[in-house]
N, C-alpha and C positions, 0 to 999 in steps of 0.2 A: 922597870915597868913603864916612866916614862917614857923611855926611848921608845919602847913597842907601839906604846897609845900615839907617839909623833909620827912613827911609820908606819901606822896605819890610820893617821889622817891624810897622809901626803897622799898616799896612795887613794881613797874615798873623793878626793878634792881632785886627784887626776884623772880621774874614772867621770866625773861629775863635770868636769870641765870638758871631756870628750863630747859626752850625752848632750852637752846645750851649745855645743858647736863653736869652743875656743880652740882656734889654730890660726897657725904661723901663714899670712895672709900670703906672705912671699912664698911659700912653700903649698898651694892649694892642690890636691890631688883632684886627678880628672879619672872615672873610671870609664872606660873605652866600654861600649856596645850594652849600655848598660837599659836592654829593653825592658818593656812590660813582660809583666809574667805570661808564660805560655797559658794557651787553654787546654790544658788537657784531661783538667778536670771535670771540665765540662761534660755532663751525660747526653748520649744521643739524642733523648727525647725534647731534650733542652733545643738542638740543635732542629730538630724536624719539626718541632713548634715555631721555631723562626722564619723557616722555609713557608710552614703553614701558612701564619702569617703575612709576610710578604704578598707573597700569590693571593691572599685576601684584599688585603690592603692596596697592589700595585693593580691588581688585575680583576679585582674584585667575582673574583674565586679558588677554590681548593686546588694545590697541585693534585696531578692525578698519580696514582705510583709510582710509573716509570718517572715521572719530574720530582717529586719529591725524596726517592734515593739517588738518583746523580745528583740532585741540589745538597742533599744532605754530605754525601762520597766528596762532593768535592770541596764542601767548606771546611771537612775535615781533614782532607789531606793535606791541607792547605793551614792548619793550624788556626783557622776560626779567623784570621788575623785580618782585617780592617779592607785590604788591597783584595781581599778574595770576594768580602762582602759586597765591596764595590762592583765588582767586576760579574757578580748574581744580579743586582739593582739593576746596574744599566742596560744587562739584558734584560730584563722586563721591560723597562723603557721603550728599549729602544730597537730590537731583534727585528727584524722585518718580515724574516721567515717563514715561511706558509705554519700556523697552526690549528689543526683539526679545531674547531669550535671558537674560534678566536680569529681567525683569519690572519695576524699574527700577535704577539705580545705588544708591541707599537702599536695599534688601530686598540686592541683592548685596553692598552694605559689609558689612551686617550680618549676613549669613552669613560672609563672607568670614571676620571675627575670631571667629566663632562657630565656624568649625572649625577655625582656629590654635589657638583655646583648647582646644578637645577634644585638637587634636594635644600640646599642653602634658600635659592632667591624664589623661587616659583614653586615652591611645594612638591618637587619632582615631578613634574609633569611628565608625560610621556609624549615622543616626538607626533603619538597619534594623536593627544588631545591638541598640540599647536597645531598640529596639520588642519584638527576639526574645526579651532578659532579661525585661522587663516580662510577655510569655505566660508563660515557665518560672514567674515568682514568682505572678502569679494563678491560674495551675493547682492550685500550691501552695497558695495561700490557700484555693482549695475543696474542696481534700482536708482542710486542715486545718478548714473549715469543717463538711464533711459527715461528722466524727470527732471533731468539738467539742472542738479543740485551740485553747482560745481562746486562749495565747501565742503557738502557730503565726499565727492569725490575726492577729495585731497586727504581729508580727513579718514576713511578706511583706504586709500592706497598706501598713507604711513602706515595705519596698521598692520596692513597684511608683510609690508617692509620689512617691521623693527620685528614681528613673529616668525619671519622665514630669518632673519637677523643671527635668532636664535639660534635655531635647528641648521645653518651652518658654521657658526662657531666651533663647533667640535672638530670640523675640517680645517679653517681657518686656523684654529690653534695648534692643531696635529701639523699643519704645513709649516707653520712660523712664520705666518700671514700676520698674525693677533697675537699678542701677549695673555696673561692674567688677567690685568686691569679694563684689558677692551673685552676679556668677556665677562667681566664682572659688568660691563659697561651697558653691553645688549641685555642681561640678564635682570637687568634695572626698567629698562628702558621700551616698556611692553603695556599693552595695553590687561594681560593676564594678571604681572604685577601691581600694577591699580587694582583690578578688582579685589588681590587677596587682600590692598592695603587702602581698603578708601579713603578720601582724603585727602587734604595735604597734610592735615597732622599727623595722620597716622604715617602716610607717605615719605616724610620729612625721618620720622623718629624712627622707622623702619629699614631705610634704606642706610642711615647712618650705624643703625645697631649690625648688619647686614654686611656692608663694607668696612665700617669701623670697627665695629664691635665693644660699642659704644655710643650712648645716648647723644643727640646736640646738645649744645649749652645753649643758652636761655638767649642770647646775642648771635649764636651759628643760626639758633631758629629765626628769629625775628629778621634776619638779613638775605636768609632766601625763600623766606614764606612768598613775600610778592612776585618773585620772577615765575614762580611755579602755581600759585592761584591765581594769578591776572595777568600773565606775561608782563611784566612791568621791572624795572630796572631794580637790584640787588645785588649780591656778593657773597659769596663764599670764601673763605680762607684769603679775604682781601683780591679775590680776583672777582668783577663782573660779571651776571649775568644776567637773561633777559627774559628763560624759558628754560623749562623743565630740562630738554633737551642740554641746556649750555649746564645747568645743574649737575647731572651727572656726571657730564662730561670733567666737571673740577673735582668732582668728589672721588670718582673711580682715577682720575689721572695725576692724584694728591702722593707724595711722597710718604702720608697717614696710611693710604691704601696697600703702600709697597708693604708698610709694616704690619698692618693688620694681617695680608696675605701669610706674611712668615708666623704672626703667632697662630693663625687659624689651622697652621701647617702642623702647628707643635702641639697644640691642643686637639687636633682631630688624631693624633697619629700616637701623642703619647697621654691621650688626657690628663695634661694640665698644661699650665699657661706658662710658656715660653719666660727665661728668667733674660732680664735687662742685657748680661754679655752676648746673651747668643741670639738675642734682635740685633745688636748691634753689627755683631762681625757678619750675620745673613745677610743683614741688607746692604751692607759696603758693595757685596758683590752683587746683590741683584738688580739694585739701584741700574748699574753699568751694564750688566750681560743679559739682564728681563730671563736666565735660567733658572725657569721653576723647579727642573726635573734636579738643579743641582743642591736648592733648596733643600726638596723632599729628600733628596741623596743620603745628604748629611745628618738628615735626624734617623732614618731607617737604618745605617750602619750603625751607629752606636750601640754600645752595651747596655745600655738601660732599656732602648726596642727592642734588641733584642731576647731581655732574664741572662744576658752572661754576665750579672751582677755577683762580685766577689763579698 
């Protein structure tokens, strides 16, 4: 009877030593091609809800039938698998190709974040209400011209400037003229944005909530309140400035900005807030390449954007 109970402890203890991962370190097996599970449990509707999505989110509309069963046909021929996803994405990005209502996928990406970002900084304006600011300030500018108020004059030619600023950024960044940061920059730097944020308090605490997304601290505020209410000498993130203008210019062109960018990317696309690894390994590369589109890339392929959660 002992012997039995011995041999079937030997045997519990080497089942037990398997499970918690005791072996012969000289001896380590390597299993060859040992991939993620297929999807092929995946239901179709799973699948066309992604597509849906996508075409929401990229292009800021519904596929239409015929796009939405080849988008679908072909993610699934293709096994759902990461390299196919990719290769959907970047045609929305990036396609140039004449499309009926679109003009193509490229011009509608690019508008598409072009008016998420207005909805961000200016309350979504519409390119007709700048166009409507932009008449009101040149009107101005030729009263002030034809009464020889040469401060007046300077004063609505920047305006009319930093409002047409605006309204081509969307081209500028479509070209890869501008970055993110410079159109977060123009998008700041408006006389529309003053009004929604009067002020310098509000001003200060808005633009930071805005590009940061996050409040100033109590020494970020008190070091550029004077450069921005009285043009007078202050600092930002220990760089200098003099004037509203140099203000932005630190805040949107801050390595803070780079990062706020990737969470506002992860938070807009999977509502919630970007966890510490995946700031990190984003902004290594964007830091260097300013690729938004590779940014956005990366959170849209994954399986959590997409519901192929196991």
């Amino acid at each position: 009877m002992k012997s039995v109970f011995r041999a079937g402890a030997i045997f519990c203890l080497s089942v037990f030593c398997l499970l918690i991962g005791c072996k012969d370190e000289s001896k380590l097996i390597v299993i060859e091609d040992n991939n993620p599970p297929p999807y092929d449990g995946i239901p179709t509707i799973l699948v066309e809800n992604y597509v849906n999505r996508l075409y929401i989110d990229v292009l800021g509309r519904e596929p239409t039938d015929v796009e939405m069963q080849a988008e679908t046909e072909m993610l699934k021929s293709a096994g759902l698998q990461q390299n196919a996803r990719y290769s959907l994405i970047h045609k929305l990005q990036n396609d140039k190709g004449y499309r009926e209502g679109d003009s193509s996928f490229f011009i509608a990406y690019h508008h598409r974040l072009y008016e998420l970002w207005k909805g961000v900084f200016i309350e979504g304006a519409s390119n007709e209400d700048l166009e409507q600011e932009i008449g009101i300030a040149e009107y101005a500018l030729l009263l002030d011209s034809l009464s020889g108020n040469i401060q007046g004059v300077e004063i609505n030619r920047s305006i009319v400037k930093k409002y047409k600023a605006i309204i081509v950024s969307e081209i500028d960044f479509r070209e890869g003229r501008i970055g993110v940061p410079q159109v977060y920059e123009r998008m700041l730097n408006n006389s529309l944005y003053d009004k929604i944020n009067m002020n310098t308090f509000n001003f200060i605490r808005a633009s930071f909530q805005d590009v940061m997304r996050r409040y100033p601290t109590e020494a970020e505020y008190n070091n550029c309140y004077n450069p921005i209410e009285y043009n007078t000498s202050g600092s930002l993130f220990g760089i200098s400035c003099t004037n509203k203008d140099e203000y932005i210019a630190i805040l949107t062109g801050s390595r803070e900005c780079e990062e706020s960018i990737i969470r506002w990317t992860y938070s807009s696309l999977l509502a919630r807030e970007a966890k510490t690894a995946e700031v990190y390994k984003a902004i290594q590369d964007f830091h260097t390449t300013k690729n938004y589109q590779k940014v956005q890339a990366d959170v849209l392929v994954t399986d959590e954007y997409a519901g192929f959660l196991f």
